[in-house]
KEMIKOL-347090 format. One line per field, with one value per residue (C-alpha): residue in three letters; z, y, x. Coordinates in steps of 0.02 Angstrom, whole numbers, plus 32768, in hexadecimal, padded with zeros to 4 digits. Layout:
N
residuo = [ALA; ...]
Z = [Z; ...]
Y = [Y; ...]
X = [X; ...]
REM end
This chain:
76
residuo = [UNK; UNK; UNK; UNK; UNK; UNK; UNK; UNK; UNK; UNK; UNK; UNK; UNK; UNK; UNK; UNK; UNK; UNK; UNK; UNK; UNK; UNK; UNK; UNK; UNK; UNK; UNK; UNK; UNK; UNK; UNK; UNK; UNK; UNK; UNK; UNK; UNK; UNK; UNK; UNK; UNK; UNK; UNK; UNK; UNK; UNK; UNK; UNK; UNK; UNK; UNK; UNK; UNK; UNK; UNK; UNK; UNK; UNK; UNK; UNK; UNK; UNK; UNK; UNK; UNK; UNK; UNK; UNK; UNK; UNK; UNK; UNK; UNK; UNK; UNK; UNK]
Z = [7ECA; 7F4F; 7F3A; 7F75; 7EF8; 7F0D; 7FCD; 7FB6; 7F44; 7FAA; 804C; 8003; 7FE2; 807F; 80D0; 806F; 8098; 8095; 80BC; 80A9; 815A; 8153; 80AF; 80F8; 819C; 814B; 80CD; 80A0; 8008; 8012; 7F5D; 7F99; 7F19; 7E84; 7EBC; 7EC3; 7E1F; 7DD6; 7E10; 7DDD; 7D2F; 7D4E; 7D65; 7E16; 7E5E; 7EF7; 7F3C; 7F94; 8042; 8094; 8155; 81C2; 826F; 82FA; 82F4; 83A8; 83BD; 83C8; 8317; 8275; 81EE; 815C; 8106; 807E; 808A; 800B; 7FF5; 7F7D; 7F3B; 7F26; 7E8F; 7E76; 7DC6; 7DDF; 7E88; 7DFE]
Y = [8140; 812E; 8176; 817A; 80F0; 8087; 80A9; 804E; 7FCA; 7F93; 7F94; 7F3B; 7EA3; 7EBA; 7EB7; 7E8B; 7F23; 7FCC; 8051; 810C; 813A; 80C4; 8101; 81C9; 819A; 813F; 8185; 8226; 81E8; 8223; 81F3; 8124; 8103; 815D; 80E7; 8048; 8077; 807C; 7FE3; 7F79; 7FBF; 7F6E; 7ECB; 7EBE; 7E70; 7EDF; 7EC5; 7F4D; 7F0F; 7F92; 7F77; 7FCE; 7FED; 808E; 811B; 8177; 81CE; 8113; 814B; 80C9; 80EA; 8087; 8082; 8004; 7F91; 7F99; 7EC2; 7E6B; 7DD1; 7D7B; 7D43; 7D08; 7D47; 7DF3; 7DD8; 7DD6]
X = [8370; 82F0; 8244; 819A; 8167; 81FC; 81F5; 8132; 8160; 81FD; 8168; 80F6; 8176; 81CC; 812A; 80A0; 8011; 801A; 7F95; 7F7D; 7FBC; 8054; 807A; 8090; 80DB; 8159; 817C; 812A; 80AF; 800E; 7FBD; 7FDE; 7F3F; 7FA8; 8048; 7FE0; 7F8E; 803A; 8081; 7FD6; 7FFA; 80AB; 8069; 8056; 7FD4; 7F92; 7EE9; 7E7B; 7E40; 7DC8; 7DE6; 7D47; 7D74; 7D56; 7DCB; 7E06; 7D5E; 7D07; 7CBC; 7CA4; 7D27; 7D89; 7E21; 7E7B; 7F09; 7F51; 7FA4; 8029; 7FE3; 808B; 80CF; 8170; 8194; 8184; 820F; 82AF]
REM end
């Protein structure tokens, strides 16, 4: 059955990162933190990388990327 969470968790393996505005264009979930939370308590290890860059107006703003930390034995 394909959900939000399983939509994110099959994303971040596929391609390592994810981030709140590539979590709701692609797939419609916007509470990524709640998903992330969830899958940490799993057993995954995700770190939180806070990326500071200008938005379209030229003005300072931040977001996370949200990263997989591989590890093999939670792949089977």
């Amino acid at each position: 059955m394909e959900t939000k969470f399983n939509n994110v968790k099959t994303h971040l393996f596929e391609q390592g990162k994810i981030n709140t505005w590539q979590a709701i264009k692609l797939y419609g979930a916007t509470r990524l933190s709640d998903i992330i939370f969830k899958l940490r308590k799993e057993g995954f290890n995700i770190e939180s990388k806070r990326i500071t860059t200008k938005d379209r107006n030229n003005q300072i703003c931040s977001y996370v990327d949200y990263v997989l930390i591989n590890d093999e034995t939670l792949l089977n």
